[in-house]
C-alpha positions in Angstrom: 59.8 56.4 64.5 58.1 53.8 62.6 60.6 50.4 62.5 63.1 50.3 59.9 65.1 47.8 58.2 69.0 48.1 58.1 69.7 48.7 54.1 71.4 45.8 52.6 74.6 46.9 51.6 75.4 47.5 56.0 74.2 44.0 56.4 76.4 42.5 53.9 79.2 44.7 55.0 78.9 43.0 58.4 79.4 39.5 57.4 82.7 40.6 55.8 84.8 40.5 58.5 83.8 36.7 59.4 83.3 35.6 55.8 87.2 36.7 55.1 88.2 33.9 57.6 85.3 31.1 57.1 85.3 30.6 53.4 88.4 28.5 52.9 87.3 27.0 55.8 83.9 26.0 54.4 84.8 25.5 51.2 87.7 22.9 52.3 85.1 21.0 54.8 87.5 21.3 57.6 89.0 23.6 59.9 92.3 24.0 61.4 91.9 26.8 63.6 95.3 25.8 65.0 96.5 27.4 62.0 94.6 30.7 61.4 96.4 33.1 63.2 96.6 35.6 59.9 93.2 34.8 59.1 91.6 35.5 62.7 93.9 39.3 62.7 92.7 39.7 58.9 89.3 39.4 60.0 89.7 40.9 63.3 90.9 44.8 61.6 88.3 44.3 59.0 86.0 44.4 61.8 87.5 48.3 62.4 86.3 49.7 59.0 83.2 48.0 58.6 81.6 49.2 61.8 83.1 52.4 61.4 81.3 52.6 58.1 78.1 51.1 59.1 77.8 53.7 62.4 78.9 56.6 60.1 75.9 55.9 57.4 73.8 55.6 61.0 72.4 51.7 60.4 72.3 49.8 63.0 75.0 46.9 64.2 73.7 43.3 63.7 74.6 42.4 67.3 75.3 38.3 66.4 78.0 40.0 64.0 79.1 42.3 66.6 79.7 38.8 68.8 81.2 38.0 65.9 84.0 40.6 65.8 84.1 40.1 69.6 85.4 36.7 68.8 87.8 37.3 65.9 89.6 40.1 68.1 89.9 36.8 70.9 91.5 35.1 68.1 93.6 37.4 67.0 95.1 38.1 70.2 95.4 34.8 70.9 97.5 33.8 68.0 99.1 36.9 67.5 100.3 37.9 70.8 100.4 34.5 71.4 98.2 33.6 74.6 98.9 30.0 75.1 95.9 29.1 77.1 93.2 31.6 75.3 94.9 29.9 71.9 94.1 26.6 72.8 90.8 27.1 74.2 89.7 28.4 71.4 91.4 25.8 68.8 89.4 23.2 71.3 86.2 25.1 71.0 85.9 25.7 67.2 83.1 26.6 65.6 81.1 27.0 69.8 83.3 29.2 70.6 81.6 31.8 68.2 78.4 31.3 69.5 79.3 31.5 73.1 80.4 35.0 72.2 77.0 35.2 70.0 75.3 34.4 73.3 77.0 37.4 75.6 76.3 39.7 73.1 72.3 39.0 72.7 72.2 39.0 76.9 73.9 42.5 77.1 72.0 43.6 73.5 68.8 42.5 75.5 69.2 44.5 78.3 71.1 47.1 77.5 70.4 47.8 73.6 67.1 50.1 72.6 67.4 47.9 69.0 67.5 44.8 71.2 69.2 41.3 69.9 67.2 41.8 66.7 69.3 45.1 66.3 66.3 47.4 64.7 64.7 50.6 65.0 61.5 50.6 66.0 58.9 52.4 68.3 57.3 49.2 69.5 59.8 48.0 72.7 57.5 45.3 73.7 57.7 44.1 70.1 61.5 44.3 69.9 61.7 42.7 73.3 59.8 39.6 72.6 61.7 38.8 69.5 65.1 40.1 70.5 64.1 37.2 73.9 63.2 34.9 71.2 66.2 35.2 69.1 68.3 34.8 72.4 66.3 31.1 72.8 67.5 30.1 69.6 71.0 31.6 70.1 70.4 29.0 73.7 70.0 26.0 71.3 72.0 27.0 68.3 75.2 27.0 71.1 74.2 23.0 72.6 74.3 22.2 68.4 77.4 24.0 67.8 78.6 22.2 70.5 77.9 18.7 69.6 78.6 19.1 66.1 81.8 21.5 67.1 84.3 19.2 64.9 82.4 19.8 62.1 82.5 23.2 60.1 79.1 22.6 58.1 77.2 21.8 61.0 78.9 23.3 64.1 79.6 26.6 62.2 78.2 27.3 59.0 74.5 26.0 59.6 74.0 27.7 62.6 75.1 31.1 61.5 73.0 30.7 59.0 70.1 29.8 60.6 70.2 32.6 63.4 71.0 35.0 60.7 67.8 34.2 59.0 65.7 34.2 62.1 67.0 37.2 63.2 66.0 38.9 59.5 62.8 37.1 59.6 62.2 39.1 62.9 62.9 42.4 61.3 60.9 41.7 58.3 58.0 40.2 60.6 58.7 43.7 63.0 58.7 46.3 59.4 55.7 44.4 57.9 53.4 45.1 61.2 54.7 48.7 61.3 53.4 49.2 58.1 50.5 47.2 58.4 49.1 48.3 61.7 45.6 46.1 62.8 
C-alpha cells in the first residue's frame, strides 16, 4: 500500500473533542481548570463519537489526539466522580498534564502501532519509524516547555499543540510526497 494521508474532515473531527474545552480557555488568556469539570466530561463523550466515526470511515487515529482524549476522560473522572487527589494533580499540572499523556501515547504508538506516532499508512516502516522517533523527540521537548510555561495557556498549551500538530502533518506530507515521488 502506497502511504496515504488521513482526509481532512477525520483530522478536524479529531481536534473536536479538545477544541470544545480549550477555546474559552484560549480566547479568555487564562485557565481555571479548577473549574472545568463540565467542560472536561463534554469533551471527554465527544471523544466516543468522533473516533467511532473516524474508525468506521477506516482513517487512521492521530495518536497525540488519542493522548488527548486519554487526558480529557482523566479529567472527567476526576471532576465528575470526584477523585480528590487525581483532581488536583491535574488542576496543578495544566496545560503539562496533556502532554504527559501526549508522551505515553507516542511510546506505546511507537512500539506497538504499524501507523507509528505519525499515525499513517504507509509501506515504508523504516520511514514511519524514523519520523514517528522524531515526532516523539519533539513531544520530549514540547513536555519541558509546557512545563515551564504551564501557568500560561498560550504558551504552555496552545503553542505546543500547535506546533507538534504541524510537525506531525509535515511528517505525513514529507512521508505521501516521497511515496509518490520515488528516487
Amino acid at each position: 500500500m502506497p502511504t496515504e494521508k488521513n482526509p481532512v474532515w477525520a483530522e478536524l473531527a479529531q481536534l473536536v473533542p479538545v477544541v470544545s474545552l480549550a477555546l474559552p480557555f484560549i480566547v479568555a488568556g487564562k485557565v481555571e481548570l479548577a473549574r472545568a469539570g463540565g467542560g472536561l466530561l463534554a469533551g471527554a463523550l465527544l471523544t466516543i463519537p468522533v473516533t467511532a466515526l473516524v474508525l468506521w470511515r477506516r482513517a487512521v487515529l492521530n495518536p497525540i489526539l488519542v493522548g488527548t482524549a486519554v487526558w480529557l476522560w482523566l479529567g472527567a473522572v476526576a471532576f465528575t466522580i470526584p477523585i480528590e487527589p487525581l483532581h488536583a494533580v491535574l488542576v496543578e499540572l495544566q496545560g503539562f498534564g496533556i502532554f504527559a499523556v501526549v508522551l505515553v501515547t507516542g511510546v506505546l504508538a511507537v512500539a506497538f502501532s504499524p501507523q507509528g506516532y505519525i499515525g499513517c499508512r504507509s509501506d515504508d516502516a523504516p520511514f514511519i519509524r524514523r519520523a514517528s522517533l522524531g515526532l516523539l523527540a519533539l513531544t520530549v521537548v514540547i513536555v519541558a516547555w509546557s512545563w515551564a510555561f504551564r501557568t500560561n495557556i498560550r504558551l504552555g498549551g496552545g503553542l505546543p499543540f500547535i506546533v507538534l500538530n504541524v510537525a506531525r502533518r509535515a511528517m505525513i506530507q514529507r512521508a505521501t510526497s516521497l511515496s509518490s515521488n520515488p528516487g
